[in-house]
N, CA, C and O atoms as CSV, one atom per row, in Angstrom:
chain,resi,resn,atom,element,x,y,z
A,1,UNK,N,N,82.486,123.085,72.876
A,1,UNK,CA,C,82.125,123.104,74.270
A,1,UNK,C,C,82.531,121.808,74.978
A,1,UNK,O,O,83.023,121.828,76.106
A,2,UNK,N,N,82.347,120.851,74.392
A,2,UNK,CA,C,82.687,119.449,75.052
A,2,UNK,C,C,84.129,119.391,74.921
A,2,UNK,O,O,84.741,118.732,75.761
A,3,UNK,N,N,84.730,119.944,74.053
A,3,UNK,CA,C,86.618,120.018,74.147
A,3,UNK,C,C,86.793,120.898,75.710
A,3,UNK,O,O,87.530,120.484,76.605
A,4,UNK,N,N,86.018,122.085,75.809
A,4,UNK,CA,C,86.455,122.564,77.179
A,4,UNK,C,C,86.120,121.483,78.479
A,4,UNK,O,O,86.930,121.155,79.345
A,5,UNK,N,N,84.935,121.105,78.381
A,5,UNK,CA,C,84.708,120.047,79.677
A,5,UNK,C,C,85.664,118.686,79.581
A,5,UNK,O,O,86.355,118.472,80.576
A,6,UNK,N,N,85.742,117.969,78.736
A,6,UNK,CA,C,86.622,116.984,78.488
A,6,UNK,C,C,87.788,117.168,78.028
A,6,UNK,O,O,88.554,116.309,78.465
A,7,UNK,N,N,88.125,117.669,77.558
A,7,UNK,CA,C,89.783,118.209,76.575
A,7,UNK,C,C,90.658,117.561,77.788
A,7,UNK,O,O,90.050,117.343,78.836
A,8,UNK,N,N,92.412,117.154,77.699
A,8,UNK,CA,C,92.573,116.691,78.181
A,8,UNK,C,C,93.453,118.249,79.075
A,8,UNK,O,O,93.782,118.284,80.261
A,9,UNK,N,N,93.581,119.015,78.363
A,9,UNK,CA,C,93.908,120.336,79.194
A,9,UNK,C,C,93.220,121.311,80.200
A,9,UNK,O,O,93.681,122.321,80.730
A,10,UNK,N,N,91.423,120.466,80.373
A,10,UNK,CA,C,90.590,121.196,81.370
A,10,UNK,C,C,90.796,121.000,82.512
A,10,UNK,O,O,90.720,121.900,83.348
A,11,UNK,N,N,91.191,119.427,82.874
A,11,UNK,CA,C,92.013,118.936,84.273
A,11,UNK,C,C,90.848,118.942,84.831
A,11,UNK,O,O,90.856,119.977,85.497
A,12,UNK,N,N,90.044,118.531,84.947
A,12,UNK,CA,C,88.690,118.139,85.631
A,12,UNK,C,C,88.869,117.057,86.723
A,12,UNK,O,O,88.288,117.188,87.800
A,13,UNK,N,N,89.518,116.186,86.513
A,13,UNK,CA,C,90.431,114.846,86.471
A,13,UNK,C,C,90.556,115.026,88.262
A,13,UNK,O,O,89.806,114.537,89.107
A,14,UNK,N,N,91.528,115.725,88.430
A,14,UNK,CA,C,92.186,116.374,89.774
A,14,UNK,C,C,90.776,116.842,90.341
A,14,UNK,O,O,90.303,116.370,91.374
A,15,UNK,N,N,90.213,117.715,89.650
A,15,UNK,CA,C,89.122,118.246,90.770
A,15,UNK,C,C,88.127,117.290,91.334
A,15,UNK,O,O,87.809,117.380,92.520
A,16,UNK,N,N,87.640,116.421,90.591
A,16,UNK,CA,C,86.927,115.307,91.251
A,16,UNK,C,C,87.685,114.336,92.159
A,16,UNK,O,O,87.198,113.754,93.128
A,17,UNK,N,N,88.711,114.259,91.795
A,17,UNK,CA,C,89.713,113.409,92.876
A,17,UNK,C,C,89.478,113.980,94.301
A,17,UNK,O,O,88.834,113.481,95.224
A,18,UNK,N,N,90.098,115.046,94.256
A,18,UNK,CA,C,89.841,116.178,95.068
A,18,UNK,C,C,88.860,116.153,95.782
A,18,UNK,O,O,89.122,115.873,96.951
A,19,UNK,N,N,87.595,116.373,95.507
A,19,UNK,CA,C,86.750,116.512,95.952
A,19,UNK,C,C,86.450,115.198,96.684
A,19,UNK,O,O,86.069,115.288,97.851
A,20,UNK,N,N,86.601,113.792,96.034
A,20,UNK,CA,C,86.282,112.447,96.710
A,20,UNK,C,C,87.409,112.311,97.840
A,20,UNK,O,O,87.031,112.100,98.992
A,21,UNK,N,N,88.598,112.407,97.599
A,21,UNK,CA,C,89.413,112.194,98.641
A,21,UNK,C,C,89.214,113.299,99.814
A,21,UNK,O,O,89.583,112.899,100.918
A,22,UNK,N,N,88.765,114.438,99.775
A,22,UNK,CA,C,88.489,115.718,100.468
A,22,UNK,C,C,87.834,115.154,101.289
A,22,UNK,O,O,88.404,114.925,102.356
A,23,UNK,N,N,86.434,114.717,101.136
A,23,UNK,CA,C,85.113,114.418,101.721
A,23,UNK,C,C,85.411,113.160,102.437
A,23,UNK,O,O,85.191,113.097,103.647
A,24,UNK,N,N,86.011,111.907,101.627
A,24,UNK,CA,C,86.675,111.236,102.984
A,24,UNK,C,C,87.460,111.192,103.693
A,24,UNK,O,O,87.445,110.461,104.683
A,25,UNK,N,N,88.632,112.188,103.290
A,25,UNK,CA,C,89.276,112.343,104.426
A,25,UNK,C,C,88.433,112.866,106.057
A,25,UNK,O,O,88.371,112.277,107.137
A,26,UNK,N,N,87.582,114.914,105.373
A,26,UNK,CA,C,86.655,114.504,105.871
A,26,UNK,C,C,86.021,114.203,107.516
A,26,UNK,O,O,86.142,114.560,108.688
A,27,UNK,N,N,85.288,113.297,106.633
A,27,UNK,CA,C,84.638,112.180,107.684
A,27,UNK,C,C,85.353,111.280,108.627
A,27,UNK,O,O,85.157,111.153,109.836
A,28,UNK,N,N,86.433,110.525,107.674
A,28,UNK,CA,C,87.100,110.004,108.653
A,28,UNK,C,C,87.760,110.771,109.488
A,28,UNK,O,O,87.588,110.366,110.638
A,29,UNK,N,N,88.634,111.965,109.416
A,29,UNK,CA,C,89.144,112.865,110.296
A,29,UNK,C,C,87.659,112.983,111.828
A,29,UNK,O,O,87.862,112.608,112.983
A,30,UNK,N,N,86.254,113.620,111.284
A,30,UNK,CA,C,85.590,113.760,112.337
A,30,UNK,C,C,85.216,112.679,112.912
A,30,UNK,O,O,85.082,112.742,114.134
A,31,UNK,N,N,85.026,111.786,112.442
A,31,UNK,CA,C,84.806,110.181,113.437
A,31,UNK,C,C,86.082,110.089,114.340
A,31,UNK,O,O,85.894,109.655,115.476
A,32,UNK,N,N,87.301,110.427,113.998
A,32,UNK,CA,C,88.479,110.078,115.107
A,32,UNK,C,C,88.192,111.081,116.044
A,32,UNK,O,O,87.779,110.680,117.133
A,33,UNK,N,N,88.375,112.915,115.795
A,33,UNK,CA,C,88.508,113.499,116.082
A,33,UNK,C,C,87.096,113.920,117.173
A,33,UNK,O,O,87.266,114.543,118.221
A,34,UNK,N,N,85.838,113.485,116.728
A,34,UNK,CA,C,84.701,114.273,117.612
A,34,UNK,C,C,83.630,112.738,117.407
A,34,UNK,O,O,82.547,113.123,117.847
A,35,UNK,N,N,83.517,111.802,117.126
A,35,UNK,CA,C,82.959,110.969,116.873
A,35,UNK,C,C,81.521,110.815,116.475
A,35,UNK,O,O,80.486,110.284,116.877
A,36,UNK,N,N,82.108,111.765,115.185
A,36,UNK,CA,C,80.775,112.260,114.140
A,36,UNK,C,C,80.267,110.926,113.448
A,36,UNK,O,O,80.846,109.895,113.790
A,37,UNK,N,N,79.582,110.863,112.819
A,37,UNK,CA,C,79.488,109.638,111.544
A,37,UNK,C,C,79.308,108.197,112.239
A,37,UNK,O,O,79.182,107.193,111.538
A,38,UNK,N,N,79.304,108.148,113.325
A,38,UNK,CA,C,79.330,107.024,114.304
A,38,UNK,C,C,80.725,106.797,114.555
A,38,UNK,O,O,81.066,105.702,114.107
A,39,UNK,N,N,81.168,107.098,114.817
A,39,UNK,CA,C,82.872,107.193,114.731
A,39,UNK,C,C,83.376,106.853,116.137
A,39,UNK,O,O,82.744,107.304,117.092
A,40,UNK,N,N,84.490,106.074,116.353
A,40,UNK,CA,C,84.518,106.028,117.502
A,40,UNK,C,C,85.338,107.103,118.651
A,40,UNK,O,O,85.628,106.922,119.834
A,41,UNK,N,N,85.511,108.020,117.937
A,41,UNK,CA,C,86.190,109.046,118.887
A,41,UNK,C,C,87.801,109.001,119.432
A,41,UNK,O,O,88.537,108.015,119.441
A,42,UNK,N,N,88.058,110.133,119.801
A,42,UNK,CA,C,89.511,110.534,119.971
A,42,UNK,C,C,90.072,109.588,120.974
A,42,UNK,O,O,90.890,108.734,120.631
A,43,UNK,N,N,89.633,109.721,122.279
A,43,UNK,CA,C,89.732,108.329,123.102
A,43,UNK,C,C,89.875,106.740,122.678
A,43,UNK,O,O,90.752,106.049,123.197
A,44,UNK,N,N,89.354,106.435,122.122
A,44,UNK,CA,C,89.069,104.996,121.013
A,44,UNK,C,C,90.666,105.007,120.019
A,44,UNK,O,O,91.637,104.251,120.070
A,45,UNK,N,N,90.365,106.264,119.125
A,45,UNK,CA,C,91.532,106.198,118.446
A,45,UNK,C,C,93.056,106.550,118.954
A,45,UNK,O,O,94.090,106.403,118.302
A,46,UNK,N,N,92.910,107.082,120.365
A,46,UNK,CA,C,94.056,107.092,121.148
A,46,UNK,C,C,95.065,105.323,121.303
A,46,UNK,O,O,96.223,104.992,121.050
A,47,UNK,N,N,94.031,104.712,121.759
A,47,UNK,CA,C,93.910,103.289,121.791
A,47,UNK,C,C,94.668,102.544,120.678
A,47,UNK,O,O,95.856,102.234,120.768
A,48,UNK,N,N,93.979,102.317,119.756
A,48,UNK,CA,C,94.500,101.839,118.627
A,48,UNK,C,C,95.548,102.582,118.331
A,48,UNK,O,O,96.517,101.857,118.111
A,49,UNK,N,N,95.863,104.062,118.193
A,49,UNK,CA,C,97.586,104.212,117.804
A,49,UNK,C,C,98.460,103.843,118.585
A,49,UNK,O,O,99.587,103.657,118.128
A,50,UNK,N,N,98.167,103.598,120.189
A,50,UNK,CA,C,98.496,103.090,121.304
A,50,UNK,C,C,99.537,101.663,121.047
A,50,UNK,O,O,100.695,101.357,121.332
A,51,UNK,N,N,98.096,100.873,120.168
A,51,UNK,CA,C,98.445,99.280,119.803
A,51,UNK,C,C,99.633,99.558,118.451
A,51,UNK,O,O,100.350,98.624,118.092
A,52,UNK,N,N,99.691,100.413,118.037
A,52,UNK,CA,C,100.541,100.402,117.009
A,52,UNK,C,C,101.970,100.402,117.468
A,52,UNK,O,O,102.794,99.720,116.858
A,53,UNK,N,N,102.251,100.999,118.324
A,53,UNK,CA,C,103.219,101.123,119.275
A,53,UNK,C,C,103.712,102.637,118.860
A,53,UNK,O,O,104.918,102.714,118.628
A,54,UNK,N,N,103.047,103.702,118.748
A,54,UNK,CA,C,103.475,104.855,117.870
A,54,UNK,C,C,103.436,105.601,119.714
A,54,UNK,O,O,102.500,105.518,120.509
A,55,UNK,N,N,104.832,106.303,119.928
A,55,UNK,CA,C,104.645,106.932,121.255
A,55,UNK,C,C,105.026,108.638,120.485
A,55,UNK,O,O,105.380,108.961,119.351
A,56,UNK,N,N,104.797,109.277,121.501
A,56,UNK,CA,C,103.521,109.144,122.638
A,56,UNK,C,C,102.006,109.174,121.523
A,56,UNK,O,O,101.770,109.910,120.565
A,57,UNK,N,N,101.327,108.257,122.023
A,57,UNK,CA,C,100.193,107.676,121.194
A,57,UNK,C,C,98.752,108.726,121.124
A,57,UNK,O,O,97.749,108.670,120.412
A,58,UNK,N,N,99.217,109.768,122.306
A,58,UNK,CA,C,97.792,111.306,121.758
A,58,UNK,C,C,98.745,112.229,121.314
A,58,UNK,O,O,98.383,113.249,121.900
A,59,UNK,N,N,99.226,112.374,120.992
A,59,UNK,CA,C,99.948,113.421,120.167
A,59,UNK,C,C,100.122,113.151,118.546
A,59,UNK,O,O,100.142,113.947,117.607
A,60,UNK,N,N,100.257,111.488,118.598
A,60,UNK,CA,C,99.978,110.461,116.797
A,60,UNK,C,C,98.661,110.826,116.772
A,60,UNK,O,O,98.446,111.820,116.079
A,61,UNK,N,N,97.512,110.235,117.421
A,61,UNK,CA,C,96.232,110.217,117.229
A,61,UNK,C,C,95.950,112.086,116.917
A,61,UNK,O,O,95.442,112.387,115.837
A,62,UNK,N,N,96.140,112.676,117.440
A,62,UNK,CA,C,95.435,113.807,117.334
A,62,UNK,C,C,96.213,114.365,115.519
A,62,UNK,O,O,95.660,114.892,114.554
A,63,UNK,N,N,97.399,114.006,115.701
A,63,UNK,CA,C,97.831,114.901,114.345
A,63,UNK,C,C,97.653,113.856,113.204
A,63,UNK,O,O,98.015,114.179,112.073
A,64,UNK,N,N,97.253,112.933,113.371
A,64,UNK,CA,C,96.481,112.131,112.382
A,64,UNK,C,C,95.278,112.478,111.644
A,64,UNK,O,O,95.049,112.626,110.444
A,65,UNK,N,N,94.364,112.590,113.011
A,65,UNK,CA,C,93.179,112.984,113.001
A,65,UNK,C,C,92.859,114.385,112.284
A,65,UNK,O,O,92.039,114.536,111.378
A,66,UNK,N,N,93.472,115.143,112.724
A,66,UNK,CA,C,93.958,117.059,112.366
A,66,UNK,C,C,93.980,116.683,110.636
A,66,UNK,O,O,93.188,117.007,109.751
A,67,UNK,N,N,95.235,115.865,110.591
A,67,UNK,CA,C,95.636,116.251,109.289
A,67,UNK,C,C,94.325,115.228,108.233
A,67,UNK,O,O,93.820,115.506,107.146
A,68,UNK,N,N,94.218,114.573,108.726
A,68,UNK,CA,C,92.685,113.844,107.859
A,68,UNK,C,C,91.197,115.336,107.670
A,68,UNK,O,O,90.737,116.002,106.743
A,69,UNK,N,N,91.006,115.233,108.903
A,69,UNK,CA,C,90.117,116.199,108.861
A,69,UNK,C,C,90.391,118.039,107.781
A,69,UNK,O,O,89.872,118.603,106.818
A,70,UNK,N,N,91.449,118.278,108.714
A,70,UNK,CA,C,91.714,119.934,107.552
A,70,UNK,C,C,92.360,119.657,106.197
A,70,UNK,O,O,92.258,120.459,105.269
A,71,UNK,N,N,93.063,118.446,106.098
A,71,UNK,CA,C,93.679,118.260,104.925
A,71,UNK,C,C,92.263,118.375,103.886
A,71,UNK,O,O,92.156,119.160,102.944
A,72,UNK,N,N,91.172,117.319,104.359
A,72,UNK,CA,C,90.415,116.918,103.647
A,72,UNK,C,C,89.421,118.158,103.616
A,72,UNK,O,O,88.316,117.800,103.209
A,73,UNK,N,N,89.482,119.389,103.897
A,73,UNK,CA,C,89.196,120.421,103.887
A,73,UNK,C,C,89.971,121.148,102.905
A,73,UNK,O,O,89.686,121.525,101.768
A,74,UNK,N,N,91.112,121.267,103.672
A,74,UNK,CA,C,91.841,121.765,102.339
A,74,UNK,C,C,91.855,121.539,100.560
A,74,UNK,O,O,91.966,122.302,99.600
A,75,UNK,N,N,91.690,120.170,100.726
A,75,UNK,CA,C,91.406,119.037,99.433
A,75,UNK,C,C,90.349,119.711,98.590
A,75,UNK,O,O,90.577,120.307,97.537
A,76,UNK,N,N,88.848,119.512,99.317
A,76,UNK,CA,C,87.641,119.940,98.777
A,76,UNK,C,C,87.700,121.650,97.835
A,76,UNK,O,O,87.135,122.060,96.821
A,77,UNK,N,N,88.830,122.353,98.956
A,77,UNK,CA,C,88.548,123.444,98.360
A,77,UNK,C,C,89.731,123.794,97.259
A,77,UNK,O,O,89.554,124.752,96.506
A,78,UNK,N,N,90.936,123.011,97.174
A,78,UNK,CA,C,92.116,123.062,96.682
A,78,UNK,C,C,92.920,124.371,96.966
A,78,UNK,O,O,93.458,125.131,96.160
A,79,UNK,N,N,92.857,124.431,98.332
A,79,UNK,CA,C,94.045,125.277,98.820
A,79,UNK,C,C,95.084,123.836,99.554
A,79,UNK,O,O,94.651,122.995,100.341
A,80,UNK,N,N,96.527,123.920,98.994
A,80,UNK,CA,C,97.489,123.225,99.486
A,80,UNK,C,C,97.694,121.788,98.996
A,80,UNK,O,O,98.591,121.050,99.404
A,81,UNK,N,N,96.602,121.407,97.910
A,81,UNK,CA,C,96.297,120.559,97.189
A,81,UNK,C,C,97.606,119.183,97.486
A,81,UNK,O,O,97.287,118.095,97.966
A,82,UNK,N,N,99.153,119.568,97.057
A,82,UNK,CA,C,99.837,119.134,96.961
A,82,UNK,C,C,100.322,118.281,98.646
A,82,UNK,O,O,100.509,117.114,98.991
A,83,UNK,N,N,100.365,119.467,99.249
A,83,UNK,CA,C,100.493,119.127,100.457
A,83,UNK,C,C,99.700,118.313,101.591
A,83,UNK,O,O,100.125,117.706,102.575
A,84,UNK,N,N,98.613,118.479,101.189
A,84,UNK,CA,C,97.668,117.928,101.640
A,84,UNK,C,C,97.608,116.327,101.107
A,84,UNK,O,O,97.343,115.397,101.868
A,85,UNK,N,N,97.804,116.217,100.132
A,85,UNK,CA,C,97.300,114.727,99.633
A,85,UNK,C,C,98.862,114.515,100.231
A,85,UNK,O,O,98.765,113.611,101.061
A,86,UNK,N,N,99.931,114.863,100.174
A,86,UNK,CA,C,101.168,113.929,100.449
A,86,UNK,C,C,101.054,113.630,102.271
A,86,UNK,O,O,101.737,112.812,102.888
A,87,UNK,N,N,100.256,114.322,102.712
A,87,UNK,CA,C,100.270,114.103,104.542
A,87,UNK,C,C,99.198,113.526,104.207
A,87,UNK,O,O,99.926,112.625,103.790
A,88,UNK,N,N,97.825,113.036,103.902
A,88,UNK,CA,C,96.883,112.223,103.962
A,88,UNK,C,C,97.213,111.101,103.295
A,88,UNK,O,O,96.409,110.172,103.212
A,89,UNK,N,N,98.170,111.061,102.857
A,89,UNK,CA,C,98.834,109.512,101.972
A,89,UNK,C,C,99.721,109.018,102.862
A,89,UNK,O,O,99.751,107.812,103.106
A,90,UNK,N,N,100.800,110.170,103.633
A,90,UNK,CA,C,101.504,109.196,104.918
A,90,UNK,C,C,100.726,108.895,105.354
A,90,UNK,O,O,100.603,107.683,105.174
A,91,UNK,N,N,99.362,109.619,106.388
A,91,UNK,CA,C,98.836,108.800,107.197
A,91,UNK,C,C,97.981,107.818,107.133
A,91,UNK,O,O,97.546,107.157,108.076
A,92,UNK,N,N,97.649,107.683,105.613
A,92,UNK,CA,C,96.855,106.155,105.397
A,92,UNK,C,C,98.168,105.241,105.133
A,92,UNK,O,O,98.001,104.021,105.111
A,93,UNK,N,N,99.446,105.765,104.935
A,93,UNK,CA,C,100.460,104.316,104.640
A,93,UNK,C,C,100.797,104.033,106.158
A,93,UNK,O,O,100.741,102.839,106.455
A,94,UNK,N,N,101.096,104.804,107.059
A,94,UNK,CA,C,100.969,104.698,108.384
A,94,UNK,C,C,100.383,103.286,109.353
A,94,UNK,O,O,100.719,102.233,109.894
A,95,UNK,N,N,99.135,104.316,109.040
A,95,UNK,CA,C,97.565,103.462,109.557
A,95,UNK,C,C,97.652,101.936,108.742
A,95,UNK,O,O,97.543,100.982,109.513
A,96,UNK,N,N,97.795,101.661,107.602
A,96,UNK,CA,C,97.736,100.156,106.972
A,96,UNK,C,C,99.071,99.955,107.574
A,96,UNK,O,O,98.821,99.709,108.754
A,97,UNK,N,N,100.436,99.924,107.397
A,97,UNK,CA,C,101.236,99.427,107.741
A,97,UNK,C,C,101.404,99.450,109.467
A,97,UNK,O,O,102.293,98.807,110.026
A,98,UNK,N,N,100.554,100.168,110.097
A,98,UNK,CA,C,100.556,99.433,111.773
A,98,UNK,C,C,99.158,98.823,111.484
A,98,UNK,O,O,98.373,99.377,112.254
A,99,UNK,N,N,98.629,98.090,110.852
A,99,UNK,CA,C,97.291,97.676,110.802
A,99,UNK,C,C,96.099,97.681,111.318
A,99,UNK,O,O,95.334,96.747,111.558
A,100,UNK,N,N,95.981,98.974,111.495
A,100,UNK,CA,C,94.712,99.781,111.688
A,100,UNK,C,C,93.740,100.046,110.347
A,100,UNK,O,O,92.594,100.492,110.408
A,101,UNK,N,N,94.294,99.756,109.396
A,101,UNK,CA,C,93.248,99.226,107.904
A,101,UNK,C,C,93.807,97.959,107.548
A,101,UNK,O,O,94.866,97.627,107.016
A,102,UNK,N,N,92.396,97.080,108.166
A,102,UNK,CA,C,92.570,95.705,107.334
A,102,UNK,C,C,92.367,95.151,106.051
A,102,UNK,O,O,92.999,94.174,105.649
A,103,UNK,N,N,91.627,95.662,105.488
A,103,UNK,CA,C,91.395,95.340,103.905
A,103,UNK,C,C,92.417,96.465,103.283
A,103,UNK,O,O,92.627,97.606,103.695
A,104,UNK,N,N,93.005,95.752,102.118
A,104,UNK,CA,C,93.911,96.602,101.816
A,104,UNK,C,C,93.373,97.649,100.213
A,104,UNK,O,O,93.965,98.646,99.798
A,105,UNK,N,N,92.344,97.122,99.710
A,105,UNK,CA,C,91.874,97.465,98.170
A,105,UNK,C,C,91.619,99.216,98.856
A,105,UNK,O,O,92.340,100.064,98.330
A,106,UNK,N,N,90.439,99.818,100.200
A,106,UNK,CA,C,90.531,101.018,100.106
A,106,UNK,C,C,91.531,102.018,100.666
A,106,UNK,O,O,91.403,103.219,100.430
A,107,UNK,N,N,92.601,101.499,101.460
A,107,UNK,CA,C,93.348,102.450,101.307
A,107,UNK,C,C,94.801,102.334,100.180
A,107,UNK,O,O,95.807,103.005,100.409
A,108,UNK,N,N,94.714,101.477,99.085
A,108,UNK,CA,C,95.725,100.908,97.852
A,108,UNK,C,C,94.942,102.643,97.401
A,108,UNK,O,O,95.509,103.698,97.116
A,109,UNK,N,N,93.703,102.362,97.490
A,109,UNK,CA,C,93.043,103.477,96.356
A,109,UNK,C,C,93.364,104.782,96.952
A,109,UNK,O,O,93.947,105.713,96.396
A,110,UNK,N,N,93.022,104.744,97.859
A,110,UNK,CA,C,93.300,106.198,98.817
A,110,UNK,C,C,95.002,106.770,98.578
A,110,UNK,O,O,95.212,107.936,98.246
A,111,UNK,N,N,96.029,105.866,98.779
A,111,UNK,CA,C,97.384,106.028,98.319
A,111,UNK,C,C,97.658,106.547,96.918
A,111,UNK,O,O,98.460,107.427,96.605
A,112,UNK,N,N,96.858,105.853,96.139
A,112,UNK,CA,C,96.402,106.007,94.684
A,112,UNK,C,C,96.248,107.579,93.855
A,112,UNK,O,O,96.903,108.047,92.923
A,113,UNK,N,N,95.183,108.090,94.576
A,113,UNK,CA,C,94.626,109.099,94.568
A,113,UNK,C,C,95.151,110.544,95.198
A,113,UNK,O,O,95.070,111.742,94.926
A,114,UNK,N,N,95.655,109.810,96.061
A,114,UNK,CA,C,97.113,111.436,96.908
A,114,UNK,C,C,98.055,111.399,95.898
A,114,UNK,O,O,98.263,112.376,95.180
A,115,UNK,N,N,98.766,110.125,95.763
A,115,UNK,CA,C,99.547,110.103,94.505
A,115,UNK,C,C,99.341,110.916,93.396
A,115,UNK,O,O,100.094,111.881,93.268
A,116,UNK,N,N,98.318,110.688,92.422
A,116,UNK,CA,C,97.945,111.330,91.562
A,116,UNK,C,C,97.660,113.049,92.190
A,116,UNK,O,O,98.482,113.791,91.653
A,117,UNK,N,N,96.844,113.725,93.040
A,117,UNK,CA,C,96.907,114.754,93.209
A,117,UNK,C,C,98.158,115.530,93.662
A,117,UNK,O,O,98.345,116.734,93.488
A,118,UNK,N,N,98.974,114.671,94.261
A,118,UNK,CA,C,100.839,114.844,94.411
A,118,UNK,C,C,101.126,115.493,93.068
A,118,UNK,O,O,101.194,116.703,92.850
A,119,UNK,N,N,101.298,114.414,92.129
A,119,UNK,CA,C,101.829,114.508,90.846
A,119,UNK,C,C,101.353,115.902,89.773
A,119,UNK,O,O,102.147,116.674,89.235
A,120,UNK,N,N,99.838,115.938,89.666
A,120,UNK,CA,C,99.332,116.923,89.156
A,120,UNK,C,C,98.392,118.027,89.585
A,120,UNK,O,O,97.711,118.622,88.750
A,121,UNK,N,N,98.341,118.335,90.997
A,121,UNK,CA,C,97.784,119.341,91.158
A,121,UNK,C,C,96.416,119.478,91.793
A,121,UNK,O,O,96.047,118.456,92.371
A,122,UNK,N,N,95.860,120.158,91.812
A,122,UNK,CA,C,94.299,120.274,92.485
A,122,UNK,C,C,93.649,120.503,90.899
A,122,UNK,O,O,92.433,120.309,90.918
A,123,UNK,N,N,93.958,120.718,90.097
A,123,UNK,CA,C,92.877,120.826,89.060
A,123,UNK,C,C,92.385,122.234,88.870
A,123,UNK,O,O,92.785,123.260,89.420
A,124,UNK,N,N,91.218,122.036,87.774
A,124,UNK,CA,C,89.785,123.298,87.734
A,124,UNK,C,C,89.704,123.543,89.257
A,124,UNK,O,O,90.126,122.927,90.236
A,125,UNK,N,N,88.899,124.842,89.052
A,125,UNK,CA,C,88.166,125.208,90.882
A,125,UNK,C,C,89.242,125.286,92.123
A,125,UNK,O,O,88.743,125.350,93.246
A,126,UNK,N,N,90.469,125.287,92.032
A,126,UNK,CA,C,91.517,125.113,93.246
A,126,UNK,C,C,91.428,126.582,93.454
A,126,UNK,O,O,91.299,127.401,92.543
A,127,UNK,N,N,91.518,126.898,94.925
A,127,UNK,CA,C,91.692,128.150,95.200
A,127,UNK,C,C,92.929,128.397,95.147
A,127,UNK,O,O,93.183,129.407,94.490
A,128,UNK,N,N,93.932,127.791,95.646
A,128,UNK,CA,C,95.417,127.843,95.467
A,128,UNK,C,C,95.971,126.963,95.811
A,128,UNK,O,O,95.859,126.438,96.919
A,129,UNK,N,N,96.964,126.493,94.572
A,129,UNK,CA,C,97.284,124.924,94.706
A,129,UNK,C,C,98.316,124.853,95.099
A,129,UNK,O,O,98.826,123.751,95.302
């Protein structure tokens, strides 16, 4: 029984990834997008992609936001698994490289983690990967 939960062929691995990167994508998606979570909202984050110099700067912000939010939907449930982590990994390399993430350790990890679900999949539990 513990070979099925741990074995290195159960792929459990991916599904918890999954699920953590899902949930923050997420959140951060609804803080840009509706300014859930205390978030500062679509307006706010218009702004800052603004400062990035990304034109036209609501059309960046919103498909940023979109793809954080449903990706990280998608993620949780592992439909598009692949696709999803490779557009939530541009837009955190994006966002750090116009420096809109200043500490660099959580989105290194966040890059990290699309990576790995890139590479192998959504795991156990994917509805369709």
């Amino acid at each position: 029984m513990l070979e099925k939960i741990f074995g290195t062929g159960g792929a459990w691995g991916p599904f918890i990834l999954r699920l953590v990167l899902g949930a923050f994508s997420v959140i951060h998606g609804a803080q840009k997008l509706f300014g859930a979570f205390d978030g500062a909202g679509l307006d706010n984050f218009i702004k800052l992609v603004d400062g990035m110099g990304l034109k036209p700067p609501t059309a960046w912000a919103i498909v940023f936001a979109i793809i954080q939010f449903l990706g990280g939907i998608f993620l949780i449930f592992g439909i598009l698994t692949r696709a999803s982590a490779l557009l939530i990994g541009i837009v955190t390399a994006v966002m750090l490289l116009g420096g809109l993430l200043m500490q660099i350790e959580y989105p290194v990890l966040l890059l990290a983690v699309s990576l790995s679900l890139l590479l192998t999949g959504g795991g156990r539990a994917a509805l369709k990967d």
